[in-house]
C-alpha positions, 0 to 999 in steps of 0.5 A, a space after each residue: 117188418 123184416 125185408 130179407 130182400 133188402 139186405 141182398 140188394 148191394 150185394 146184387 148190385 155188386 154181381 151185376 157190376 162185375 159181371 158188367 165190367 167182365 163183359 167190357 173187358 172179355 176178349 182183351 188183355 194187357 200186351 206184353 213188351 218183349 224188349 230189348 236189354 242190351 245196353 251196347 252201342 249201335 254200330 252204324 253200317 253203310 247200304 248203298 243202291 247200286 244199278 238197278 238190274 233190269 229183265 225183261 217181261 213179255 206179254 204173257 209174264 208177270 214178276 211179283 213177290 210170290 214169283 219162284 226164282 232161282 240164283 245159280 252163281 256158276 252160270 251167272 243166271 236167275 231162273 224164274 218160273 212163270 205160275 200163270 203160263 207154266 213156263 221156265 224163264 232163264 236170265 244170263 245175268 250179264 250185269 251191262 246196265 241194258 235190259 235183259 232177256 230172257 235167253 231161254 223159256 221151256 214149257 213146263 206141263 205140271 197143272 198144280 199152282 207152283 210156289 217155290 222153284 229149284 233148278 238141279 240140272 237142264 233136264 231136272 226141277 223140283 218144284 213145289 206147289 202149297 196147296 196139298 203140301 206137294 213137292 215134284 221132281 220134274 223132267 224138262 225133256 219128257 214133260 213129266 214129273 218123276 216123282 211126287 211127295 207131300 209133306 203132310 203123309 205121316 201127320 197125326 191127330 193133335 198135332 199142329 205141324 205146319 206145311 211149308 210155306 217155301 221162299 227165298 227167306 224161308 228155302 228149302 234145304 237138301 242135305 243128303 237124303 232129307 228134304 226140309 220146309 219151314 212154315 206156319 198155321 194161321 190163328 192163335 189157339 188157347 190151350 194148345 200145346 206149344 211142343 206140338 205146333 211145329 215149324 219144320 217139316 221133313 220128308 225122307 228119301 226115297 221112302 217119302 217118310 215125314 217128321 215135324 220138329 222145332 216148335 215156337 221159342 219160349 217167348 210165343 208159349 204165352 201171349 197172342 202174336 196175332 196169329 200170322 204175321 208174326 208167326 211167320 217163320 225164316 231160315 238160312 243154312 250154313 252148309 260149311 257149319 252144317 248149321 240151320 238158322 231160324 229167326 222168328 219175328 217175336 224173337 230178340 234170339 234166333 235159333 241155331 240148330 245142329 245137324 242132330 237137330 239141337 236147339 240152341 237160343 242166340 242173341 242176335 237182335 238190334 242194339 236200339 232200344 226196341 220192343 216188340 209187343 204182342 196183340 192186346 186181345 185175347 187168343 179167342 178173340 174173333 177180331 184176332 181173324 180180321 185181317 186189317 186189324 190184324 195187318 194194322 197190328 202187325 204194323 204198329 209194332 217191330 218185328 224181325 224178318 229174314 236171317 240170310 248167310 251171305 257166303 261170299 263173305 261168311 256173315 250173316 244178316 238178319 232183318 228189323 222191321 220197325 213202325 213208321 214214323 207218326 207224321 207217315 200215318 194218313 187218315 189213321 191208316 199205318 203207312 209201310 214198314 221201315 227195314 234195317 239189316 242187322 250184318 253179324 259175323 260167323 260166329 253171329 257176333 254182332 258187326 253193326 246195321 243200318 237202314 235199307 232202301 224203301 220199296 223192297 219185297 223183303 221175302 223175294 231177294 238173291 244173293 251175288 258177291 256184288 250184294 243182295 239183290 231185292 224185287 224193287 215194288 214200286 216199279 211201275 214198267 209192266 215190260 220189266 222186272 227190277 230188282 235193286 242192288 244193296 251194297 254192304 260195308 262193314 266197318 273194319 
């Protein structure tokens, strides 16, 4: 008897077990390893501690890594905005080793949640809250903000452009009549177009006009980077050069942008032999919006941070961040991350690096001729804010 059914049997027990491998492996990929090429010695520098600086918190205050603070080098003072009871802070920074109060505190009548702090003048503020992308300019004496703007006016539809996400590490730039933010948007999307999700934001002034430019570098067009922490993107300004830095995690190069808004890649990584390796899921993925998978992923991979112009000394640094050793993990659960500051030259020619303490908030620092000063997390005195000073020695 002829059986036509037997001779489609191995065929369909070959559909059913691809179909079933399909499923095993839908939503993964193979990780791609950005890694470093260079073959150059590393150069090891010098960070020393310094003293601790010490200010003092009332019983209202709280200082912690999202505080907005404001270093203003010619009256020697720290400007700290206080988010929960609306007030302005100011610290003479009178470096005697004793704890430091605050010499002045103004009200400041705003109701939106402030995020970023700059202080133009004893009467002026501009102020900037995240939630609705708006930028103040504040009045201290009449109690009023002068002026409003938000950085998301002119966006259209298809655009990814990100509101900014304003801090020491990623500022604000003023330069003439423009007003520039830098910032991200969560999750990773397939398909998107990569020219349209954007990092730098622009209002014009006086009009309040907004534009949007500088997409992810090559490296980010393919691959999932985990949507977050490693989306994150920081910048410095050169105001001598006229030249805007962005360092973006993923990223061996950083990116150097003229005054006509020319893009060109730098080389400006580690010369250890690292590899940055992006996340092995794919794009839609759910698991990519968990947040400790995505934290865990972020911390088991190396990753750069901050690119930082120090103009006391016409250099720049910029921040590695690597895996912890495996003895530091506990119950599977990643420990912290390592830092090292990578210190370049003015013309970003590498100088060396070198590890930099334990305990640091990376993204809440300022910067004196003595040295960075960054927000010590393991603080535990709730009557004081310190911040501990790292001290930098180039090898001549």
């Amino acid at each position: 008897m002829n059986m036509p059914g037997r001779s489609l049997f191995p065929v369909l027990i070959y559909w059913i077990t691809a179909a079933a491998l399909t499923a095993c492996n839908n939503g993964s990929e193979k990780p791609y390893a950005n890694c470093i090429t260079t073959r150059e010695p590393v150069v090891p520098i010098t960070i020393t501690q310094g003293n601790m600086l010490n200010l003092y918190l009332d019983s209202l205050m709280v200082l912690g890594i999202s505080t907005p603070i404001d270093y203003h080098e010619k009256e020697q003072v720290l400007y700290a905005f206080d988010s929960y009871n609306k007030r302005l802070l100011e610290y003479p920074l009178v470096f005697s080793g004793d704890t430091i109060r605050p010499r002045n505190i103004q009200p400041v009548h705003i109701k939106h949640k402030i995020s970023y702090l700059k202080y133009i003048s004893p009467d002026s503020l501009i102020l900037y809250a995240y939630g609705g992308s708006k930028l103040f300019y504040y009045s201290i004496s009449r109690g009023v903000a002068d002026k409003e703007y938000t950085f998301m006016k002119n966006k259209t539809a298809g655009m990814n452009a990100a509101p900014p996400y304003a801090n020491a590490a990623a500022p604000f730039l003023f330069i003439g009549r423009t007003i520039t933010g830098f910032g991200f948007l969560l999750g990773e999307k397939e398909g998107e177009n990569p020219a349209f999700r954007t990092i730098c934001a622009t209002i014009q002034l006086p009009s309040g006009n907004t534009s949007y430019r500088i997409p992810y570098p090559a490296v980010y067009r393919e691959h999932n980077w985990g949507g977050s922490h490693l989306r994150t993107p920081y910048a410095t300004y050169n105001e001598q050069t006229r030249r805007l830095l962005l360092s973006l995690p993923a990223d061996h190069h950083i990116q150097l942008v003229d005054s006509n808004w020319q893009v060109r890649d730098v080389y400006a990584g580690s010369r250890q032999q690292i590899c940055i390796s992006s996340m092995g899921l794919s794009k839609s993925n759910e698991q990519v919006l968990d947040v400790d998978y995505a934290l865990q992923y972020y911390t088991r991979t190396a990753s750069y941070r901050n690119i930082i112009y120090d103009r006391y000394h016409d250099r720049y640094y910029r921040i590695l961040e690597l895996p912890p050793a495996k003895e530091k993990m506990a119950n599977g659960k990643p420990a912290g991350k390592t830092a090292s500051l990578i210190a370049f030259d003015k013309d970003l020619q590498y100088l060396g690096e070198g590890a930099l303490p334990d305990g640091l908030a990376l993204d809440h620092f300022f910067i004196t001729a003595e040295g960075l000063y960054f927000l010590n997390v393991r603080n535990k005195d709730q009557n004081i804010a310190q911040y501990t000073q790292c001290k930098i020695a180039i090898p001549r």
